[in-house]
C-alpha positions as CSV (number, residue, x, y, z in Angstrom):
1,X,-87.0,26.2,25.9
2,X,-87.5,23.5,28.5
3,X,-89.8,23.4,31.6
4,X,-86.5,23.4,33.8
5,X,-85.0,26.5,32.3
6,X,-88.7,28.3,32.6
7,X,-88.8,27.1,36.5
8,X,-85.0,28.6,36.7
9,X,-85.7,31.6,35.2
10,X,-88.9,32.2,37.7
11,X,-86.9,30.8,40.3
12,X,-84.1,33.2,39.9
13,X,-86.8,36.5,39.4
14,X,-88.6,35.4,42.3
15,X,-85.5,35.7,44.6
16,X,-84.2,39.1,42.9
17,X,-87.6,40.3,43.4
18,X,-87.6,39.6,47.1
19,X,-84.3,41.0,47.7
20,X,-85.0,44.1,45.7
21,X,-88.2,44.7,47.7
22,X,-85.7,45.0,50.9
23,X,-84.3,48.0,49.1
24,X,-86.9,49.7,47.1
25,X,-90.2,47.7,47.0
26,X,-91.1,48.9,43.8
27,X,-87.8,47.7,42.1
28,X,-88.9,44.5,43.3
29,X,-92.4,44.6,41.3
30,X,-90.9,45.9,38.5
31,X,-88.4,42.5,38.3
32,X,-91.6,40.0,39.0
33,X,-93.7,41.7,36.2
34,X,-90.6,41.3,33.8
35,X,-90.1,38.0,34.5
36,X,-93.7,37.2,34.3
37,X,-93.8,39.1,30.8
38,X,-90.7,36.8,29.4
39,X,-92.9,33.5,30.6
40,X,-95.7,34.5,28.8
41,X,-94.0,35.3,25.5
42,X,-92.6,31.4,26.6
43,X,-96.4,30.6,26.8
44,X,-97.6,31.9,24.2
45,X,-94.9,30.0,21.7
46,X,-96.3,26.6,23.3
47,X,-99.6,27.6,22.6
48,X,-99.4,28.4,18.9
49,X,-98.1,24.7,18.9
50,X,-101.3,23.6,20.4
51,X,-103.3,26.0,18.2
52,X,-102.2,24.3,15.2
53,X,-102.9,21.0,16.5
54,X,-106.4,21.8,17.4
55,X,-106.6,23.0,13.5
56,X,-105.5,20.1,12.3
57,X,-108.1,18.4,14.6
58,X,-110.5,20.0,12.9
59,X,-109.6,19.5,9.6
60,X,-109.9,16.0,10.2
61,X,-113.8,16.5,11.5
62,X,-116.5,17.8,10.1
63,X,-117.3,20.6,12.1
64,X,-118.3,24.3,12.2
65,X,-114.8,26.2,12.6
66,X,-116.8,28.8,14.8
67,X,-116.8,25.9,17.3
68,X,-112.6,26.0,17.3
69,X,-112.5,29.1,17.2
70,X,-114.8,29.9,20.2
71,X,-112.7,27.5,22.2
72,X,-109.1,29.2,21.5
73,X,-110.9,32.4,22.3
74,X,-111.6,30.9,25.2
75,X,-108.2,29.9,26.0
76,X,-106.6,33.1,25.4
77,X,-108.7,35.0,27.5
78,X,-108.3,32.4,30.5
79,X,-104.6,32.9,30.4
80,X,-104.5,36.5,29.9
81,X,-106.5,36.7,32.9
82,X,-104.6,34.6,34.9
83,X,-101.3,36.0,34.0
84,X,-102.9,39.5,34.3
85,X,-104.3,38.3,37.5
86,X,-100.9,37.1,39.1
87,X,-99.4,40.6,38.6
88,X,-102.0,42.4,40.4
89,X,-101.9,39.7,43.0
90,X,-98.0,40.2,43.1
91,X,-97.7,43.8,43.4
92,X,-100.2,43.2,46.7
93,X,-103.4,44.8,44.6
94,X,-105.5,41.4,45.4
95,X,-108.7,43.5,44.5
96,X,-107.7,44.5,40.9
97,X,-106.8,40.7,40.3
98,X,-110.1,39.7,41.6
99,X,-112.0,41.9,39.6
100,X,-109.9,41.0,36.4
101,X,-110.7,37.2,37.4
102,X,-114.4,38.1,37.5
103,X,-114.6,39.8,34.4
104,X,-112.4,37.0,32.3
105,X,-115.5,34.5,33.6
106,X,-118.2,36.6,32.5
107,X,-116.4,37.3,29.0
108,X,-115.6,33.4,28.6
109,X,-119.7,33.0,29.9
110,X,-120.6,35.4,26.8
111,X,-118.9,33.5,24.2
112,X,-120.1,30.4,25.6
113,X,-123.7,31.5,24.9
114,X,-124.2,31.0,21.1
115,X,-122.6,27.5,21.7
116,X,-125.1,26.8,24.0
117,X,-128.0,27.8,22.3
118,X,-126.5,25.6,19.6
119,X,-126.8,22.9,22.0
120,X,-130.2,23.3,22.9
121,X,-131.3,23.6,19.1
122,X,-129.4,20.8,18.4
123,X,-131.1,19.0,21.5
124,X,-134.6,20.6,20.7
125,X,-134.1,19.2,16.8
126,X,-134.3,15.6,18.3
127,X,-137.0,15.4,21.0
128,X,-138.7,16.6,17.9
């Protein structure tokens, strides 16, 4: 599917949701998370692309896979707490989305920690 028919198909949800919110405001939340759910299955079939290309990357360099794999981890949880993020946003619940925001930045901070330490080893090894 192309980047046009994605934009139409938000397009069009974003305008049924705003005319079913005249009606029944709930209706209207109900349309923007389905929409929303159909865009990230969209997503997520252009990131598997992207995922194997990063593999292939790295079969081509010699590198710890931990490393790749720490990265697409990384990934993931950004966009799942985006999208999550834009739903709570949507349905007018901006504190939910902000907390889900915060605690997507601490988890992506945690896993970012052993590479860091890697780093510093790595640094430590040659000022030695």
């Amino acid at each position: 599917m192309s980047v046009i028919q994605a934009g139409i198909i938000g397009v069009i949800g974003a305008v049924l949701a705003v005319q079913m919110k005249a009606g029944k405001a709930e209706y209207g939340i109900y349309v923007s998370i389905g929409v929303s759910i159909v865009l990230f299955v969209l997503i997520v079939d252009r990131l598997e692309v992207f995922i194997r290309t990063v593999e292939e990357i790295g079969s081509y360099i010699d590198m710890d896979t931990g490393y790749l794999s720490t990265m697409l981890k990384m990934i993931g949880i950004t966009y799942i707490a985006q999208f999550s993020s834009d739903i709570c946003k949507d349905a007018g619940y901006q504190t939910v989305a902000g907390q889900i925001e915060i605690f997507g930045k601490l988890t992506i901070l945690a896993l970012g920690m052993p590479v860091l330490l890697a780093l510093l080893e790595t640094i430590q090894e040659f000022l030695s």
